[in-house]
N, C-alpha and C positions, 0 to 999 in steps of 0.2 A: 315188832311194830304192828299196830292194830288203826284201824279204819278211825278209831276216835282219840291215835297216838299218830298225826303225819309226821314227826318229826324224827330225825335219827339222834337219839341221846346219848347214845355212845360217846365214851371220851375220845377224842383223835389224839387227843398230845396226852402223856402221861399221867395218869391219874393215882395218887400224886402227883405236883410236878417233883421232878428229880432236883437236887443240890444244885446243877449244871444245866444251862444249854446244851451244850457243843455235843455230848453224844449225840443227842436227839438230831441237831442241826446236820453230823457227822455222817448220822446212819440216813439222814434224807437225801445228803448230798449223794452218798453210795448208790443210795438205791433210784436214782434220778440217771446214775451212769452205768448203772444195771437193767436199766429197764424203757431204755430210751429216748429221752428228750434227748435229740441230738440236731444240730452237732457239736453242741458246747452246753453240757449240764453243770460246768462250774461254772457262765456267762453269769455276773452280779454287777449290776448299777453302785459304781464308784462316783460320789455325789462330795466334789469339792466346796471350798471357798475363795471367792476370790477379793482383793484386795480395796474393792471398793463394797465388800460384804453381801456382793450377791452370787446364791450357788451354780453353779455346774456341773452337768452330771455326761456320763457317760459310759460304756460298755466296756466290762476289762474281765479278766477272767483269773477265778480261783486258782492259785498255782496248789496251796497249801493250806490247810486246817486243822488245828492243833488244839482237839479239845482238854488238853492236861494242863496249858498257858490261857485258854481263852483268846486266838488269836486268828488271824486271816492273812494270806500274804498272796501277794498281786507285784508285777511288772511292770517296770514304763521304760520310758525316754525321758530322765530328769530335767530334758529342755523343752519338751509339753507343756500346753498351758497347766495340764493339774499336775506337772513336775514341779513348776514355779509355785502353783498356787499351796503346795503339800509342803514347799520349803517354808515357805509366810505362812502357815498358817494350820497347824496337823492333825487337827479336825476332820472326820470325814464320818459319812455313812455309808452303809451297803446295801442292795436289796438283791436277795435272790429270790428268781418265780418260775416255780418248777408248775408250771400248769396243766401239764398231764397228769399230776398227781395232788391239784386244786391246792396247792403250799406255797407259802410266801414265810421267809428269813428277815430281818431287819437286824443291822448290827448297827452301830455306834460308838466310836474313840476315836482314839490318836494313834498318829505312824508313828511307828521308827524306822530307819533304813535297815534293810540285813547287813547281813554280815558281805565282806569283797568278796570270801570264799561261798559263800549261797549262791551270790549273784554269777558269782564264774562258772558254778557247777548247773545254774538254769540254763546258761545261756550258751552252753557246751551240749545241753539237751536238744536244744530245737535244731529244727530245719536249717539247711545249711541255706537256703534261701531269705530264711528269717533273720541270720545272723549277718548277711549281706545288706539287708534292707536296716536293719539297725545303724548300721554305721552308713547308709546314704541317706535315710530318711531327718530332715532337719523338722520334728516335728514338731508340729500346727504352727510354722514359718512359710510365711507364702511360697506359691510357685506356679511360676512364670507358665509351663506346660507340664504335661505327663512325661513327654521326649527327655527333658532336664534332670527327671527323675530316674529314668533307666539310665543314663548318662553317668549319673552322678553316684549309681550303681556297679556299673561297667569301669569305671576310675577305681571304686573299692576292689572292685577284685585284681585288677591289676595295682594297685599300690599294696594288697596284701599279698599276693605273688599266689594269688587260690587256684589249683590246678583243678580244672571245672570238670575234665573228663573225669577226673576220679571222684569229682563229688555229683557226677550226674550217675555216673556205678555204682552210687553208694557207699564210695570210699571212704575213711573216718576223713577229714581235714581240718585243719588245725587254723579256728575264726576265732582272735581274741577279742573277748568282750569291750564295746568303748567307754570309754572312759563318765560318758554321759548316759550311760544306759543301766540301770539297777533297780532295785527291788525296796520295799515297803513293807513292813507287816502291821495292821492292825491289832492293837492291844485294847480287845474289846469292852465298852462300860457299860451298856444296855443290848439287850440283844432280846429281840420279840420274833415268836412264832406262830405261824396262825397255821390255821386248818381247814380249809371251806368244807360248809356242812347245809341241809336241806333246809329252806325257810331263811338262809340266810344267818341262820342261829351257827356260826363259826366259833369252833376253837381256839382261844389267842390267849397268850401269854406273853410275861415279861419279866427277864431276870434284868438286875442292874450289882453290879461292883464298884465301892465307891475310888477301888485304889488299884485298876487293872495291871500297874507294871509292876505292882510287887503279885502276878501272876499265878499265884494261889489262893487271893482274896476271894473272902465267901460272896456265894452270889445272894441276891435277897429276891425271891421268886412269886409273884401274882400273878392271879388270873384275872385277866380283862373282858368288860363286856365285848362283845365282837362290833 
């Protein structure tokens, strides 16, 4: 770069772009949890619908990406408001923004649920506090105090019989998933990446698939002004 070249012309995203997103998207997520945006480098704006057509969005987090399906998969409480609204309606967008590394993700489709055996084997994963609060948390249902909610907490462990000394030692114990609590995956149909670059002259791109659930469909790939 030269005093009468300010700008950096460098490609940022692939030049060509690749057949795919999902590496590119894959190795940015990697290297976002390599290199530390923390405390949550899989943190993506899950952006519903709701029933009278106006959206809502909010903070959910990457469990899984699968660039061989084109797919994204995330976690809730099915009696959320964008549990209800993902039942009506299974439309959704994503944004990931890894801004230590000036990148932004954009995805696009429709849910499916996972499988009972995914959601059992996530939910077997987390914190034994997490798996507590799932089964007291009535979520985005009013309530009345905070007190209600540790209450309501303090009944789950006692109606699941959780011996707490041995899960405050880190003992394995044994929290089955409720019945109202599972998994989603995104079967992606457009998916754009951008790049921030000097002068504001950004890298961006955009693949789109016109038939994402038969999950090997060719993507069809532009580059966009920034």
């Amino acid at each position: 770069m030269t005093s009468l070249d300010p700008f950096d012309t460098e490609s940022l995203l692939p030049d060509p772009l690749p057949e795919s997103p999902f590496p590119t998207l894959a190795a940015w997520l990697a290297e976002a949890r390599e290199r530390g945006q923390t405390p949550n480098p899989n943190a993506m704006t899950l952006a519903t619908v709701g029933p009278d057509g106006r959206p809502s969005a909010r903070i959910v987090l990457c469990k899984d990406l699968d660039p061989d399906s084109g797919t994204v998969t995330f976690y809730t409480n099915l009696q959320s408001r964008k549990g209800r609204e993902l039942a009506a309606n299974p439309a959704v967008a994503l944004v990931f923004h890894w801004d230590h590394a000036d990148r932004q993700a954009r995805v696009e489709g429709d849910v499916e649920p996972v499988s009972d055996a995914e959601a059992d084997a996530y939910f077997a994963s987390r914190r034994w506090e997490s798996r507590i609060g799932a089964w007291a948390s009535q979520q985005s249902q009013p309530l009345e105090s905070r007190q209600m909610l540790f209450e309501a907490a303090t009944e789950r462990i006692l109606d699941l019989n959780i011996d707490i000394a041995a899960a405050v030692r880190g003992d394995p114990v044994n929290i089955p998933r409720p019945p109202h609590w599972s998994g989603f995956r995104v079967l992606a149909s457009r998916v754009e990446l951008w790049h921030g670059s000097t002068g504001r002259l950004h890298d961006r791109a955009r693949w789109e698939r016109p038939d994402p659930a038969a999950r090997d469909a060719t993507w069809v790939a532009t580059r966009l002004q920034p």
